[in-house]
GUMAR-327493 format. One line per 3 residues: for each residue x, y, z of N, C-alpha, C. Coordinates in Angstrom, 3 decimals. Layout:
BEGIN
X/Y/Z/X/Y/Z/X/Y/Z | ...
This chain:
BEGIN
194.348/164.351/305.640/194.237/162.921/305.885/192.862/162.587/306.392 | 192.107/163.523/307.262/190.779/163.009/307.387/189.785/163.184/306.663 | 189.786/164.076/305.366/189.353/164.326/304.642/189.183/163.426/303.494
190.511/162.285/303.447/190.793/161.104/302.791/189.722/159.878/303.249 | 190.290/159.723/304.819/189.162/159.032/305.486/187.967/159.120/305.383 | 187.337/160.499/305.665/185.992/160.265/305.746/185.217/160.379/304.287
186.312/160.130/303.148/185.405/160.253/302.004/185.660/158.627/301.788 | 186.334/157.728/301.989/186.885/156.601/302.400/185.431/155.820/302.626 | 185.166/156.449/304.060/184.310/155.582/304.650/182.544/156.437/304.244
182.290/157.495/303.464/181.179/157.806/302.859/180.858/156.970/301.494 | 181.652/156.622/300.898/181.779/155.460/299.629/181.342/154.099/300.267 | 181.697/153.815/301.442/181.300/152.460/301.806/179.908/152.424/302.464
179.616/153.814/302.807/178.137/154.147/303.205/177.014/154.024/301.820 | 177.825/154.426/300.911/177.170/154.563/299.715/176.720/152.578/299.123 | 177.824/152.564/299.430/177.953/151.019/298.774/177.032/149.910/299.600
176.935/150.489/301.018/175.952/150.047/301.660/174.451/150.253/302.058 | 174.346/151.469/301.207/173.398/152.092/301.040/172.461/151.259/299.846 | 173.553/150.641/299.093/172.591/150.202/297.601/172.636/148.512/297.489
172.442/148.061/298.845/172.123/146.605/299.047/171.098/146.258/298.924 | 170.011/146.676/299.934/168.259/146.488/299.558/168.179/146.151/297.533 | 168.351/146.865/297.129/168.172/146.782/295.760/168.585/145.561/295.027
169.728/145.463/295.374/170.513/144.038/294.847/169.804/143.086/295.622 | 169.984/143.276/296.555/168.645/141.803/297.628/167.790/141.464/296.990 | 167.039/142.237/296.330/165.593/141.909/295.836/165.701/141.609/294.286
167.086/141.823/293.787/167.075/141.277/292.344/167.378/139.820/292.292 | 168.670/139.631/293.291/169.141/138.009/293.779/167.653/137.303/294.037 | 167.185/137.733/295.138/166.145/136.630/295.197/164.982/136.704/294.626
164.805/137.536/293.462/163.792/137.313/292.447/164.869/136.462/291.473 | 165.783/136.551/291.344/166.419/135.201/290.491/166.394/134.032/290.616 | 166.167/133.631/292.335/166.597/132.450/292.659/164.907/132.314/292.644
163.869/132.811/292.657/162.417/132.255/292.577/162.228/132.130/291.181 | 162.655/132.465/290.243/162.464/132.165/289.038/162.796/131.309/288.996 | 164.393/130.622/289.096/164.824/129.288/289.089/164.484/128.502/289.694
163.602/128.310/290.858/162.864/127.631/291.435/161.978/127.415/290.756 | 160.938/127.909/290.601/159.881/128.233/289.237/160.551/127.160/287.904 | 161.674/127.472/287.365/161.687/126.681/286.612/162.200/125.491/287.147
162.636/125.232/287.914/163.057/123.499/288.293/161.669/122.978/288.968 | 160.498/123.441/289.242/159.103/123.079/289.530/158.721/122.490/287.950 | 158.613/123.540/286.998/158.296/123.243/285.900/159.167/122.189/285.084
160.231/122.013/285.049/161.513/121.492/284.257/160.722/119.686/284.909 | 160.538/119.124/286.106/160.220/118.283/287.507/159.179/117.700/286.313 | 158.120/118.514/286.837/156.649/118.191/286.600/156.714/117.887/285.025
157.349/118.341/284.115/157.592/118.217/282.502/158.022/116.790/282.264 | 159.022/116.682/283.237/159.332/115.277/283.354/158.849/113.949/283.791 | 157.990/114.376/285.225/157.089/113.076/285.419/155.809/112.997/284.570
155.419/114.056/283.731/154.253/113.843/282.711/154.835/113.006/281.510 | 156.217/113.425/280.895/156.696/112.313/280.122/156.947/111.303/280.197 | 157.287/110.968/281.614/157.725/109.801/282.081/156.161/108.755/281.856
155.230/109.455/282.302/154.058/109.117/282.847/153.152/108.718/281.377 | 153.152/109.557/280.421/152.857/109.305/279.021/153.717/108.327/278.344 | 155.294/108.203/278.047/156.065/107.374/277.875/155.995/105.928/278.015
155.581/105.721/279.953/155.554/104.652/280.000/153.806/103.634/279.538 | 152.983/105.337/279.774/151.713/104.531/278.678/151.799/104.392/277.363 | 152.814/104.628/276.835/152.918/104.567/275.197/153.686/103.083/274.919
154.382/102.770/276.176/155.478/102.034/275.842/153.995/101.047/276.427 | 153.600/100.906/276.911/152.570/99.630/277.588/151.731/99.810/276.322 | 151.496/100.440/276.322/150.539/100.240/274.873/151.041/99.648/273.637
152.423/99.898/273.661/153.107/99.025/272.757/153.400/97.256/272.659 | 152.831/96.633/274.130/153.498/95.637/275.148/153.014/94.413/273.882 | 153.454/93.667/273.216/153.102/92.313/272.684/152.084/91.923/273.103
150.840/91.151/273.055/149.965/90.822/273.972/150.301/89.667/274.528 | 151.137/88.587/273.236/151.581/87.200/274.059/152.134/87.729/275.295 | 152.912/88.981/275.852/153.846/89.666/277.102/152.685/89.578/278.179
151.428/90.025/277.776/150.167/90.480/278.810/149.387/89.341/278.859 | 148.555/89.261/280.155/147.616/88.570/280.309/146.628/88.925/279.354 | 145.331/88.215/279.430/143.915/88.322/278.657/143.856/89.532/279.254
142.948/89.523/280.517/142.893/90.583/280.917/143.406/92.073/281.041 | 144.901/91.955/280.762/145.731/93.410/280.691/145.471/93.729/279.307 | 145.401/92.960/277.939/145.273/93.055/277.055/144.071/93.493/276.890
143.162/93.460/277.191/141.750/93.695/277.152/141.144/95.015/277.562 | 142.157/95.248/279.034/141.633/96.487/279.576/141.140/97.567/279.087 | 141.704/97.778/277.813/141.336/99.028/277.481/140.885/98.828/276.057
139.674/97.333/276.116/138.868/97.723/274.884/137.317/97.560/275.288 | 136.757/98.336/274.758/134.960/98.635/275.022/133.667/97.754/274.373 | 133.435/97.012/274.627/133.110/95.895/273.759/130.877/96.702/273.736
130.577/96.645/272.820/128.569/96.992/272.912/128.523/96.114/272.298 | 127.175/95.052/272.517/126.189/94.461/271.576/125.051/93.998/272.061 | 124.258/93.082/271.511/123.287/92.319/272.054/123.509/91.244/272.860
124.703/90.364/271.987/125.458/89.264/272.823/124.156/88.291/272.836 | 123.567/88.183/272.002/122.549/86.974/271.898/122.714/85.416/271.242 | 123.141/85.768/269.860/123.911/85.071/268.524/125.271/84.790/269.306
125.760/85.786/269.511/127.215/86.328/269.739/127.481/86.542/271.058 | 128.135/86.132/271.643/129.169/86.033/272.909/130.062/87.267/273.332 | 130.335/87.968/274.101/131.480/88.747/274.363/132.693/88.385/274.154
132.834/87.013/274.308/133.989/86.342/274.572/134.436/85.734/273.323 | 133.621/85.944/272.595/133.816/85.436/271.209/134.337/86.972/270.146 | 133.812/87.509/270.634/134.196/89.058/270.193/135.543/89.206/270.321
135.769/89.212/271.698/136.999/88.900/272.401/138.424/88.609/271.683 | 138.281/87.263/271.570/138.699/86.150/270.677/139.073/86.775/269.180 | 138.505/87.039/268.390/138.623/87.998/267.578/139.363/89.212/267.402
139.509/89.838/268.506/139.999/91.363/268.550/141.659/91.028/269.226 | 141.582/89.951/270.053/142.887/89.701/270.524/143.836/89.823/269.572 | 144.204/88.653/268.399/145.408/88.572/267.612/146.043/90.671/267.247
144.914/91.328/267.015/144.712/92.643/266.755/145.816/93.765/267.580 | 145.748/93.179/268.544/146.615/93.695/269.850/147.816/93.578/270.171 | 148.284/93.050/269.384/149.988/92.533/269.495/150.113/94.265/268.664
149.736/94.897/268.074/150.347/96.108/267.334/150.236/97.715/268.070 | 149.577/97.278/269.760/149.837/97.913/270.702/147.719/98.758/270.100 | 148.201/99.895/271.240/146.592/100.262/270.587/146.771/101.643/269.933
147.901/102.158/269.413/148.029/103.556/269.158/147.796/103.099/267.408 | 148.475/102.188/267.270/148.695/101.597/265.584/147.384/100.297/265.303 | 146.453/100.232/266.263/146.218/98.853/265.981/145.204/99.345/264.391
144.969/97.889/264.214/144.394/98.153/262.341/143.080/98.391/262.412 | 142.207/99.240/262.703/141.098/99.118/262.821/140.417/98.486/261.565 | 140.294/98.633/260.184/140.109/97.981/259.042/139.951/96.699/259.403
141.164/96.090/260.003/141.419/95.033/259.939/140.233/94.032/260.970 | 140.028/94.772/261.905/139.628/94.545/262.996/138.134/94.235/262.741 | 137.462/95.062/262.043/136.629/95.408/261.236/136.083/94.124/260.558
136.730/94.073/260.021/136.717/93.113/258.185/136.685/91.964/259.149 | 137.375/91.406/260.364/137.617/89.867/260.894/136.744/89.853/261.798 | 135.682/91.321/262.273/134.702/91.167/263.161/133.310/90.472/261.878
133.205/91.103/260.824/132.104/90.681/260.013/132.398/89.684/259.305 | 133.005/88.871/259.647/133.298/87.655/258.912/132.974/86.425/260.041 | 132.483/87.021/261.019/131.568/86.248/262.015/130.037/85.818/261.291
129.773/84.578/260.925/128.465/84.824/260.474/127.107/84.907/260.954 | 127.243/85.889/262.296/126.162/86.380/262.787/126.140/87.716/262.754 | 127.539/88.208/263.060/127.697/89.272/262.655/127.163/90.149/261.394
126.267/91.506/261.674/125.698/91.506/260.253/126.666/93.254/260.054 | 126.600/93.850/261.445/127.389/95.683/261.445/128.213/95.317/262.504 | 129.265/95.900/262.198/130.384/96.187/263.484/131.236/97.262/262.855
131.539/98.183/263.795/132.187/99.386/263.908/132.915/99.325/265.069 | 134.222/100.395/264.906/135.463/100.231/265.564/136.087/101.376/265.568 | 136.594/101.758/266.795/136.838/103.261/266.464/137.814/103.671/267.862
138.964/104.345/267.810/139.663/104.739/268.861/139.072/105.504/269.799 | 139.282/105.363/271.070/138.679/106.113/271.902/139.841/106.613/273.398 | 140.178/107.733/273.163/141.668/108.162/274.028/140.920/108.326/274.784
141.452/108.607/276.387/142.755/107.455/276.885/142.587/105.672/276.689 | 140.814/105.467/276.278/140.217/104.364/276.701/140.782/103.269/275.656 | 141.005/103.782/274.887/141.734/102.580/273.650/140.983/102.362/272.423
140.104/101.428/272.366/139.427/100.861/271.146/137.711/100.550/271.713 | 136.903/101.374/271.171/135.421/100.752/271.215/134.610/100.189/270.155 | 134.249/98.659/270.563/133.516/98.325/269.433/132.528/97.890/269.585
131.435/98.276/268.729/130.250/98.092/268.585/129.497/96.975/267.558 | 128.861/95.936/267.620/128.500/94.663/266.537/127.037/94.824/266.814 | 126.432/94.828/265.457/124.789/93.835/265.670/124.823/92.287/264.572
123.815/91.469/265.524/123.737/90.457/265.136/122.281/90.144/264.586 | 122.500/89.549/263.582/121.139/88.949/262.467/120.394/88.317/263.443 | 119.050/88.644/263.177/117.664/88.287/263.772/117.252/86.454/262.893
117.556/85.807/264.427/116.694/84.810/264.134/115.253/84.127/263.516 | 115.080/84.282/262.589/113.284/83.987/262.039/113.079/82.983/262.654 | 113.392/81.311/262.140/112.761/79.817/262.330/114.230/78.963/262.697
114.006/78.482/263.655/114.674/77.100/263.654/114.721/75.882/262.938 | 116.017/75.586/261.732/115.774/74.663/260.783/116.615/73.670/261.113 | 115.680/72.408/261.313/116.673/71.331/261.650/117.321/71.495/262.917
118.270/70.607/263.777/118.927/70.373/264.657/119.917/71.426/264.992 | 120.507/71.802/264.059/121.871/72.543/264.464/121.336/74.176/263.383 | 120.882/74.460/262.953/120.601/75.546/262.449/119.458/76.794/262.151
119.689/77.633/261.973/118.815/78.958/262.285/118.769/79.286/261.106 | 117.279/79.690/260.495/117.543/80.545/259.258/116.721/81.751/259.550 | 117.814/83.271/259.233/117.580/84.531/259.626/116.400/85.490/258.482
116.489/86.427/258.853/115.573/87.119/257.613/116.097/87.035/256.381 | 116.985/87.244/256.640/117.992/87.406/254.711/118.158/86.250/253.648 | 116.978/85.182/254.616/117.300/83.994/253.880/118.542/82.843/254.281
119.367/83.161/254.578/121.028/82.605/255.108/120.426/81.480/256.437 | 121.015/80.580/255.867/120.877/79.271/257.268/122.308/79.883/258.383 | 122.114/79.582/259.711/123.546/79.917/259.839/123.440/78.936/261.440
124.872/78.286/261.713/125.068/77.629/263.012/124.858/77.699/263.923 | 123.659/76.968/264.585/123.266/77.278/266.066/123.443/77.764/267.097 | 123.706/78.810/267.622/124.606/78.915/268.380/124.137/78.515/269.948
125.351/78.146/270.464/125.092/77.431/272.097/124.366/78.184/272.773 | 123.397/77.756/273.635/122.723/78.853/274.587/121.728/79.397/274.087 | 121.523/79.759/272.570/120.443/80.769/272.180/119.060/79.888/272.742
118.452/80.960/273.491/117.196/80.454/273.281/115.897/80.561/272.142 | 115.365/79.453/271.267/114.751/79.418/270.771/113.219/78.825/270.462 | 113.000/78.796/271.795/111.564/78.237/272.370/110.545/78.707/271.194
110.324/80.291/271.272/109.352/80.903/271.035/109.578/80.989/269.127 | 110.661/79.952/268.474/110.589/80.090/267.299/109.935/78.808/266.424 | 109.445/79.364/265.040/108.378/78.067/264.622/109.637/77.599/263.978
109.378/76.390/263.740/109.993/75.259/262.789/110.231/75.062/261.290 | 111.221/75.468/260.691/111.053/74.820/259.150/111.867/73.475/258.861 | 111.546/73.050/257.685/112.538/71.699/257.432/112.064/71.822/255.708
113.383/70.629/255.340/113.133/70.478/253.723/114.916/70.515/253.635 | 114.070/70.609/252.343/115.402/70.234/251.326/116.202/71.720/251.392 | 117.337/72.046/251.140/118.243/73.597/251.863/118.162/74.045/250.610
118.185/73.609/249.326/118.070/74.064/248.636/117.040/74.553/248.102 | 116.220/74.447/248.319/114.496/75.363/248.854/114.342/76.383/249.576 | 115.251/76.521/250.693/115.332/77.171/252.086/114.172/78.776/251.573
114.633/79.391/250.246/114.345/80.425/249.856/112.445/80.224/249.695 | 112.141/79.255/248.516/110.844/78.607/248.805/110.458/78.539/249.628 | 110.639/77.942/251.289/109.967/77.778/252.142/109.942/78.699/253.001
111.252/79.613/253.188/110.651/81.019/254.031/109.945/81.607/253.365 | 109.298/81.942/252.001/107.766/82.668/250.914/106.861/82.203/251.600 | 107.092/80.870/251.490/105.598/80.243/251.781/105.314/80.840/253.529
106.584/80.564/254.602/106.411/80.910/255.718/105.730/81.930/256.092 | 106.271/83.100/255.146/105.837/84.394/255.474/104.605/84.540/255.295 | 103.943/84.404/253.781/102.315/84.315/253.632/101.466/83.602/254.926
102.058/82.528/255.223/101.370/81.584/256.037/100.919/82.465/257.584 | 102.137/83.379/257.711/102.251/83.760/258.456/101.675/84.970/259.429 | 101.723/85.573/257.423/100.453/86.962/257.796/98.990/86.383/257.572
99.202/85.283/257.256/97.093/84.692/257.290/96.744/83.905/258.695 | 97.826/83.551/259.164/97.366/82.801/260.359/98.078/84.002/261.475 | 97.006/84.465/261.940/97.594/85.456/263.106/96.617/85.630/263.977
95.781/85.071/264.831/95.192/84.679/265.599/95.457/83.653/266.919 | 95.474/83.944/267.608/95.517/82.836/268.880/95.729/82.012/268.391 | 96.654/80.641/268.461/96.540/79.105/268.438/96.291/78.844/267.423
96.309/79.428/266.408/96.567/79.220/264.768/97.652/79.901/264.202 | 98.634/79.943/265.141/100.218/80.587/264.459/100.804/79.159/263.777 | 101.643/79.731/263.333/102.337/78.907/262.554/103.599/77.909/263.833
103.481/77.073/263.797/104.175/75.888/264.923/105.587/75.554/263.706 | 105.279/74.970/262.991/106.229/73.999/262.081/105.474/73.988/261.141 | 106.395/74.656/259.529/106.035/74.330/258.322/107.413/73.265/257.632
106.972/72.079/256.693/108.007/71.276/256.399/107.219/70.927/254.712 | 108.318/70.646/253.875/108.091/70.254/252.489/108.765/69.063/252.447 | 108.229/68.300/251.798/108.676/67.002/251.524/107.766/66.750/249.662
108.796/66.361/249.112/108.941/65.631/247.612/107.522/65.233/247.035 | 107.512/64.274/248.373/106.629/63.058/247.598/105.174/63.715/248.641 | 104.836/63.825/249.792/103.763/64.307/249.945/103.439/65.760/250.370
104.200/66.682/250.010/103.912/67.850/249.749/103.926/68.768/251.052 | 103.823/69.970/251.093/103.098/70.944/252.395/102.939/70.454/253.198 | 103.591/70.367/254.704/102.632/69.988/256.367/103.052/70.829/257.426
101.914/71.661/257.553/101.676/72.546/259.022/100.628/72.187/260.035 | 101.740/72.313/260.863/101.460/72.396/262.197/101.308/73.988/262.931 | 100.045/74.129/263.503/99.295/74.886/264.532/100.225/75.230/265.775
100.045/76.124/266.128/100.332/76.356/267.614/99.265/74.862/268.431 | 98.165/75.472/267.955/97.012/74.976/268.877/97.205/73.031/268.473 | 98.372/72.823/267.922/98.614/71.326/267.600/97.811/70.277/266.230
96.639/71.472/265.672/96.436/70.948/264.602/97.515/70.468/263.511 | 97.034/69.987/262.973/98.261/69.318/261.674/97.178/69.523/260.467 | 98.083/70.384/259.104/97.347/70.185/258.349/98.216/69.887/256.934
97.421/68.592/256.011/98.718/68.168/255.215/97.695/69.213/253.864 | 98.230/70.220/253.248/98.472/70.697/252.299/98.793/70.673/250.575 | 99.335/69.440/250.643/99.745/68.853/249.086/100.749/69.641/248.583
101.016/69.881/247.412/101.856/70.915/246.931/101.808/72.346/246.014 | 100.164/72.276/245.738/99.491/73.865/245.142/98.503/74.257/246.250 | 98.210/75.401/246.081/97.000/76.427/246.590/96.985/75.872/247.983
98.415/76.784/248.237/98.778/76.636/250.065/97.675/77.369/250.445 | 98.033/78.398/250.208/96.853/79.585/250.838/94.942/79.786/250.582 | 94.913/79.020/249.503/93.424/78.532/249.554/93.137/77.722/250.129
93.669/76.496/250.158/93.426/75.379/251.259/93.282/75.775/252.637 | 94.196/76.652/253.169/94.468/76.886/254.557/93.237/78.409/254.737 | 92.787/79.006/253.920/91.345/79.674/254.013/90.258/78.561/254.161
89.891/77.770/253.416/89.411/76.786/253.718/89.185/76.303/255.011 | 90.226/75.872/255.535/89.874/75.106/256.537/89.825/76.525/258.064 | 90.375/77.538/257.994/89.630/78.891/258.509/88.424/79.282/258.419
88.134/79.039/257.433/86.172/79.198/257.272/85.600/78.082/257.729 | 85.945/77.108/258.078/85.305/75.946/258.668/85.524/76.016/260.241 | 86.795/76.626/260.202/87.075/76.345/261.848/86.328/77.397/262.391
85.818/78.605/261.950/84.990/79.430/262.661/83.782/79.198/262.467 | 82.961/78.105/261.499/81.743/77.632/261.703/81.138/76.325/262.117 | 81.305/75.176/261.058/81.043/74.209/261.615/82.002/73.323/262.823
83.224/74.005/262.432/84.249/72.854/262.895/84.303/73.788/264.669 | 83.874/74.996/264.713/84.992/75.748/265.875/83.926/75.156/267.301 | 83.324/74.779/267.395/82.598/73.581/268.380/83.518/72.286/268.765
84.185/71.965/267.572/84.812/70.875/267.915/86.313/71.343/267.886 | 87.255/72.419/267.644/88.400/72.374/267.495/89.589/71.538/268.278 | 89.092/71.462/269.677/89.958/70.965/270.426/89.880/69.553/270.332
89.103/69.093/269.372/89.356/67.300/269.495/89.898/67.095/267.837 | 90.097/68.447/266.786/91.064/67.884/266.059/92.015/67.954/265.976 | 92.666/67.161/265.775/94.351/66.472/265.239/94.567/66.957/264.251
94.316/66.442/262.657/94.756/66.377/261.865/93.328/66.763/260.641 | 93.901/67.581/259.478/92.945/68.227/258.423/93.849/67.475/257.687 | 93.423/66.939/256.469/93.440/66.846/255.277/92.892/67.722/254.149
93.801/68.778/253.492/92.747/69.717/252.403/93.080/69.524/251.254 | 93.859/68.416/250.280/94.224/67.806/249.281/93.217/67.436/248.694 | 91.923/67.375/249.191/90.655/67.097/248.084/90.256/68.586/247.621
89.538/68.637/246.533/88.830/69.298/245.527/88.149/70.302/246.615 | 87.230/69.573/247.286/86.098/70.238/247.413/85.324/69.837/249.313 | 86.260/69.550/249.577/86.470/69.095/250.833/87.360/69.012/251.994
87.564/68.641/253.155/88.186/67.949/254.045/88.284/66.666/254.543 | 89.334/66.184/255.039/89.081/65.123/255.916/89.597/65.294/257.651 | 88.834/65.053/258.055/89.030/65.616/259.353/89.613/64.484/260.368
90.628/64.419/260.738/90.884/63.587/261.938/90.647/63.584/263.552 | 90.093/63.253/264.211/89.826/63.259/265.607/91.002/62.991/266.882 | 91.100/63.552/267.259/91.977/63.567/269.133/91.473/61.701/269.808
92.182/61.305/270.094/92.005/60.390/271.151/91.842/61.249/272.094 | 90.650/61.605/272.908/90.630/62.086/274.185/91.185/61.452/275.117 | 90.748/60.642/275.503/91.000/59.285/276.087/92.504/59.224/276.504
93.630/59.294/275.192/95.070/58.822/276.043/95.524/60.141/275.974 | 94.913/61.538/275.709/95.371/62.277/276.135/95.132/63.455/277.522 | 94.145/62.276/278.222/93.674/62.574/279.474/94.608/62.481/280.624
């Protein structure tokens, strides 16, 4: 009987002998599962977190303010011709299709249909949304009251604000427009000197060619041999005439073989 016993209680020595081992398998189980409910957590607030930017990105824009709608587009340009806010304006309707789908094409095609707009490019930019980039056509001359005509020939609508101090003047008939920027340009590379730039060139029907000077001369031209006439009266102004320049007004070079020279009232412009 004790022989029963004490093999009894050597089995439970045994059995207690091989705990350490099991200890350390249990709680390497339960750190794994910890481990994964860290990971399983964090899996979830990143979806959550992407989700709910996918779903905002989806948001109607009529749903969003200007501003929320906007946030996440990148606007570059000169903004001279062209406005930000006019850009703006443009790209909005675009945004109702969220920014993952929006049409860039589309966006595109309704940015250059601005007619100052001459390049615009458009292009996704993650996380930031949409960046777009526009250049706008270079002003040459101010024609008339409300309009600009650019290098390409194209008259196009004044726009508010531009400043155009430092631009010369054309006028005429629009259907000329092409005629009179030729003539501009020649005029332009012969008179390039101080106070003999080109101020205002204008055509008219019945009496032909009239430029105006920086330096306020006026000279009426006729309607042939722009550019001989206006040598003409350059070879005079650097000899006989350049003593007197500042008291003329007005050249006449419509004769053959001559000028007529008009004089300054000093007097009321004292």
């Amino acid at each position: 009987m004790k022989r029963a016993s004490g093999n009894s209680d050597q089995r439970q020595r045994k059995q207690r002998g091989a705990s350490p081992r099991a200890e350390s398998a249990a709680e390497g189980g339960m750190g794994l599962r910890r481990l994964l409910v860290v990971l399983i957590a964090t899996a979830l607030v990143v979806a959550v977190s992407y989700g709910g930017l996918w779903l905002w990105r989806q948001v109607p824009v009529n749903e969003l303010s200007r501003v929320d709608a906007l946030q996440q587009v990148r606007v570059k340009g000169p903004f001279q011709a062209v406005s930000q806010r006019q850009v703006e304006e443009i790209l909005l309707p675009f945004l109702r299709r969220g920014f993952l789908t929006v049409d860039i094409r589309g966006m595109q095609e309704a940015l250059l249909r601005h007619p100052w707009i001459t390049e615009a490019s458009v292009s996704r930019r993650w996380p930031r949304g949409v960046e777009v980039a526009v250049s706008e056509a270079s002003p040459l001359a101010v024609w008339g009251d409300d309009k600009l005509l650019v290098a390409s020939g194209a008259l196009l609508p004044r726009p508010e604000g531009l400043e155009t101090g430092q631009l010369p003047e054309l006028a005429g008939d629009e259907e000329m427009v092409e005629r009179i920027l030729l003539q501009y340009q020649a005029l332009a590379g012969l008179l390039t000197t101080r106070d003999m730039e080109v101020r205002r060139l204008t055509f008219d029907d019945l009496a032909g060619w009239h430029l105006e000077l920086v330096s306020g001369v006026e000279l009426y031209l006729g309607h042939d041999e722009l550019l001989e006439r206006v040598n003409r009266f350059l070879t005079l102004s650097r000899g006989v005439l350049a003593p007197h320049l500042e008291k003329v007004a007005r050249v006449d070079t419509r004769y053959s073989n001559a000028l007529a020279v008009q004089w300054r009232d000093l007097e009321k412009t004292q």
